[in-house]
N, C-alpha and C positions, 0 to 999 in steps of 0.2 A: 587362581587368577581373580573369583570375586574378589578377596580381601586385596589383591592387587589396585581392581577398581578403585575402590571405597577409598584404599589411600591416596591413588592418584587425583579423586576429586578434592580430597582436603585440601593435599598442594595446591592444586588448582584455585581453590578458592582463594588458600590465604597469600599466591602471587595475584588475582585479581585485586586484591582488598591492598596489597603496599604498591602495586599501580596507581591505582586509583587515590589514594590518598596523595602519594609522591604528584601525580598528576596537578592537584588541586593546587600546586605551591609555585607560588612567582616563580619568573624566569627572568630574567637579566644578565645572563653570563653567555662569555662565549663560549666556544666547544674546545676543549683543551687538542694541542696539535702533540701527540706524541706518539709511535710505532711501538713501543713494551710497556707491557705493565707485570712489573712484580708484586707479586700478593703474599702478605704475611698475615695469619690472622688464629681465629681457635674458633671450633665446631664441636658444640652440642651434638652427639651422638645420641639418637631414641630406636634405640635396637629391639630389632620384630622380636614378640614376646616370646615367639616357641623357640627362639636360638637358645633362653635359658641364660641372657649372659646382661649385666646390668648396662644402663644409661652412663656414658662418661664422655669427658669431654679430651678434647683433644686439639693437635694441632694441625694447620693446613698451609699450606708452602706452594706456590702458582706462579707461571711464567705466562703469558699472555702474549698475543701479535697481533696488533692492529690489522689486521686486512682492509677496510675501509673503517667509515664513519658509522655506520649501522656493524658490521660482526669483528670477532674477536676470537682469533683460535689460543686457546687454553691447555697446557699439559699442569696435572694438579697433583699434586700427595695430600694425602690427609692419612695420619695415623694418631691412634690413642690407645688406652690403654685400660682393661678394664677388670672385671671380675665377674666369677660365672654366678649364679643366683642361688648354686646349691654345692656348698662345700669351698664358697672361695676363693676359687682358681684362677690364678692369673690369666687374662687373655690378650694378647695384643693383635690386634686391629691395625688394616693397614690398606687403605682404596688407591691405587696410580689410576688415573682416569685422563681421559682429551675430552674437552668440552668446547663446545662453540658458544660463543654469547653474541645473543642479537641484541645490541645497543641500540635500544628508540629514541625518539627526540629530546634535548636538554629541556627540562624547566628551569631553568634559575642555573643554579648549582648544582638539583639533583638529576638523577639520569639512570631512570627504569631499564631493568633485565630483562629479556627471557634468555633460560641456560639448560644444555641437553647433552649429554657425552654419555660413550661407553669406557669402559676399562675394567680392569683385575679388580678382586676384592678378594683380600684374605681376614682367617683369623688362625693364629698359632696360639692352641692351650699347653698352656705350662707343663711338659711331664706330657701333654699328649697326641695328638695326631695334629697336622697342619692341613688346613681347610681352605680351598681358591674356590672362587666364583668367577664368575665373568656376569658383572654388573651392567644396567642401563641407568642413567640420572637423568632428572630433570626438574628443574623450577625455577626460580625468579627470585630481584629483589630488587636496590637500588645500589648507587652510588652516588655519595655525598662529596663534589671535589672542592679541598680546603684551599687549591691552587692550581698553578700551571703544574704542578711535580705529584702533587698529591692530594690520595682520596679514601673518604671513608669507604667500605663497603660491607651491605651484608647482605645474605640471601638463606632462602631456607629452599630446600631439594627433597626431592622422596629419591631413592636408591633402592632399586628392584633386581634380586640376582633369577640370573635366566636358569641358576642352575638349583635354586631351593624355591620353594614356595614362600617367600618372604621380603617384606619390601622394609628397609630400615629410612631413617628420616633423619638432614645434619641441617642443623641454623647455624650459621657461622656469621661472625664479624672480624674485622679484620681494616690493615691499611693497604694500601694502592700506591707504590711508588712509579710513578708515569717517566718514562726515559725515552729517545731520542727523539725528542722535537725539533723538528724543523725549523728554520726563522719563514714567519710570515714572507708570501709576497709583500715586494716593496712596490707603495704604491706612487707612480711617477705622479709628480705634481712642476713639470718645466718652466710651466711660467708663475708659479707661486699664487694662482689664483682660488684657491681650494677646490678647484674642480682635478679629480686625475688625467691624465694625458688622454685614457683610455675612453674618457667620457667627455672627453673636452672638444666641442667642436669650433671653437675661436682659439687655434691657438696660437701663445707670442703675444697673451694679452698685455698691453704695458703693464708695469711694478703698480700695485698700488690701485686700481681702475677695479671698480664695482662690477661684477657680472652677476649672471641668473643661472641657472641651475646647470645649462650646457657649458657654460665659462665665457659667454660673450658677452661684452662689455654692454649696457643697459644706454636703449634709447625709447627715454622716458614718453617723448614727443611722435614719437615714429617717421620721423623725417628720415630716416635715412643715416643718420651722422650719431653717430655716439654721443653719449653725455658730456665723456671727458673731454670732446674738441667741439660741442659745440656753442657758442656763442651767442646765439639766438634761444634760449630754452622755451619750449612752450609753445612753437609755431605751431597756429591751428592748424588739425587733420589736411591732407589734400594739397598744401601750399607748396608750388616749388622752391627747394633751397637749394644755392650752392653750398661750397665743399667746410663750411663755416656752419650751414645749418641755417643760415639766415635767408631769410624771401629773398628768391634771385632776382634779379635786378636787370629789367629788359631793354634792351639798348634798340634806338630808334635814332631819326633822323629830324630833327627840325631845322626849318629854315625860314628864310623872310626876302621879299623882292623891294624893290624901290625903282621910283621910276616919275623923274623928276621934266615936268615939258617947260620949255623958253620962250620966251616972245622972239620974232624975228631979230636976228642981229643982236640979241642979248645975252647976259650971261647973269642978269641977275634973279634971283632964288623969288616966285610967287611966294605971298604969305600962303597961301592955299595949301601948299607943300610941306609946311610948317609942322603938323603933326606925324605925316609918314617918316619925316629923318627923325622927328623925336622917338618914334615907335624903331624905328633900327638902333637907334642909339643905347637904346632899353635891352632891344635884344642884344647889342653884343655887353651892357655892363653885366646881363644875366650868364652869357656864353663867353668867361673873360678872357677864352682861348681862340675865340674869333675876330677873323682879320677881314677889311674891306677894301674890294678895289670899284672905286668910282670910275665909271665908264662916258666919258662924254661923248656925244654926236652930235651931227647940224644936219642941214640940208643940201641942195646945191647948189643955192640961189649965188653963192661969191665963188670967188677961185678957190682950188684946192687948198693953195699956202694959208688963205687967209681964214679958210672952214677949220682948218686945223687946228692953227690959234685958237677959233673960238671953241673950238669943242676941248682944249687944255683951259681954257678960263671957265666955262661949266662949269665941268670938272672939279674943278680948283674950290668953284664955290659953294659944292655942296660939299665938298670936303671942312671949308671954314664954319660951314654951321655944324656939323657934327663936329668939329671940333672946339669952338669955340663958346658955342651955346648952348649944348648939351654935351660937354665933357668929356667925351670922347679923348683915349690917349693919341696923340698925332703920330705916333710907329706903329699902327693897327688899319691907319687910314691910308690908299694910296690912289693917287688922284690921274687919272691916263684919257687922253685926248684921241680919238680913232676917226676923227675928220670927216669927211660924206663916203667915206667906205663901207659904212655898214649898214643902209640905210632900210627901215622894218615896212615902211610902202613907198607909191609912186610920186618921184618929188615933181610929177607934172601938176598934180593939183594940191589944191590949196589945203586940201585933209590931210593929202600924203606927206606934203612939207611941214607942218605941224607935226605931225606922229614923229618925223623922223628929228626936232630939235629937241632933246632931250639926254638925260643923266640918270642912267641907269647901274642898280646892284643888284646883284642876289648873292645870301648870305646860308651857310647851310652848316652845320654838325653835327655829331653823334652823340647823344647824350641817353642816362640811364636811370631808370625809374623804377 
């Protein structure tokens, strides 16, 4: 069993040493998908010296099953043929072995061994007696894949019979024909945005619309609104947008009053008043959806019939100066006489019947900023 040793560390070393080297070399390939590998290849025989029988070479013939991605169960023939060292004699040689192979990580192309099986080992001399062992193997190497179908491969093994004292040694090379590969997962891509379904959490992005690594479409601005619909790009941080992306737009109410007073028993417009109907006039050419009704009032100082009258002539004539002097369209303006019915204090004094002759508006809309 020493010499057993001794040989096993050889092995030993020289599968650390085509590790290690295979190790060193890029990687860029993917890992071939296939469940058999047929192996056809020829092995160097280096046969233990006291069998007395020479070095030859030979061939080796392997079926392989994927069991995963890391092992590989192997049934193997290797047979050669040789001569014995003294006198000649034909010998033939012949190892059926099962071997496991643990496949470690790809680099590149290549794709480091470890390899260990028992099985039969024979040698039949010519003319003489026929000799079985029951072997143990083991060692290493690489594979070189030229493709999806096929690969180089070689390895070197020590082979120790359990039934002699003697451990014999095969380098073999050889091809790899790779058979029943599966077709890859197909990887759903629904709305064609290079993200897969599987990883896409926007999905039903429209055709054509830029996303980010999950598949949702890119809002540059962080408003809220995607790139592709919106309209405003670039709204500073923080800014409310509507459904456009643009600064929302707040709707409020302005308005404006008017409120025009009479000399007794008259109906004509004080210059004094001059600037508040030019300032309504302003407001509606601003608000051109707004409409005005002129309210006239009196006091109580005449008959009802005749307050009435004059609260329609008022009326009337603050309607003529917005309309006439400041431009106002005359179907926005409507002019309505409400007589001493509505009257705002007491027409017993002389404050009260002032306050109450007058021509009053209030003008009001919604507008959005």
């Amino acid at each position: 069993m020493k010499n057993f040793h001794k040989h096993a560390l050889v092995v030993a070393l020289g599968v650390a040493a085509s590790v290690s080297s295979v190790s060193s070399l890029a990687d860029g390939h993917s890992a071939s998908n296939h469940k058999y590998e047929a192996y056809l290849g020829a092995a160097r025989q280096f046969i233990d010296g006291k069998r007395g029988i020479d070095n030859d070479t030979g061939v080796v013939v392997g079926l392989g099953y994927v069991l995963n991605e890391n092992w590989t169960l192997e049934g193997v023939f290797n047979g050669f043929a040789a001569d014995t060292e003294v006198g000649g004699i034909d010998v033939d040689g012949r190892h059926y072995r099962l071997d496991a192979v643990y496949n470690m990580a790809r680099n590149g192309a290549w794709q480091p061994f470890l390899v260990g099986g028992a099985g039969d080992q024979g040698f039949d001399v010519d003319g003489g007696d026929n000799h079985r062992e029951t072997a143990l193997n083991f060692g290493g190497g690489a594979k070189y894949f030229l493709n999806d179908q096929w690969a180089l491969r070689g390895d070197l093994r020590a082979i120790h019979s359990l039934d002699e004292e003697a451990t014999d040694y095969a380098l073999g090379l050889g091809v790899a024909y790779l058979m029943g590969a599966t077709a890859a997962p197909q990887k759903l891509d629904s709305d064609g945005d290079t993200v897969e379904d599987s990883m896409d959490q926007c999905p039903n992005t429209p055709a054509g619309v830029a996303v980010d690594g999950k598949g949702c479409a890119l809002d540059s601005d962080r408003d809220g609104v995607f790139d592709y619909g919106d309209l405003c790009p670039n709204t500073p941080m923080g800014t409310k947008v509507d459904k456009d992306g643009c600064p929302e737009k707040i709707a409020k109410t302005v308005s404006i009053e008017l409120q025009v007073n009479f000399d007794t028993d008259s109906a004509t417009v004080k210059p004094q008043y001059m600037s508040e109907i030019k300032d309504v006039a302003e407001f509606m050419k601003q608000y051109n959806k707004t409409n005005v009704e002129l309210a006239g009032h009196t006091d109580s100082t005449a008959s009802e019939a005749y307050n009435q009258a004059l609260s329609n002539r008022r009326a009337n004539a603050v309607a003529k100066v917005l309309v006439e002097t400041f431009d106002v369209e005359a179907g926005r303006v409507t002019a309505t006489g409400y007589g001493e019915s509505r009257p705002v204090a007491d027409n017993n004094t002389a404050e009260g019947r002032a306050a109450n002759r007058r021509v009053v508006a209030e003008i009001s809309t919604e507008t959005v900023e």
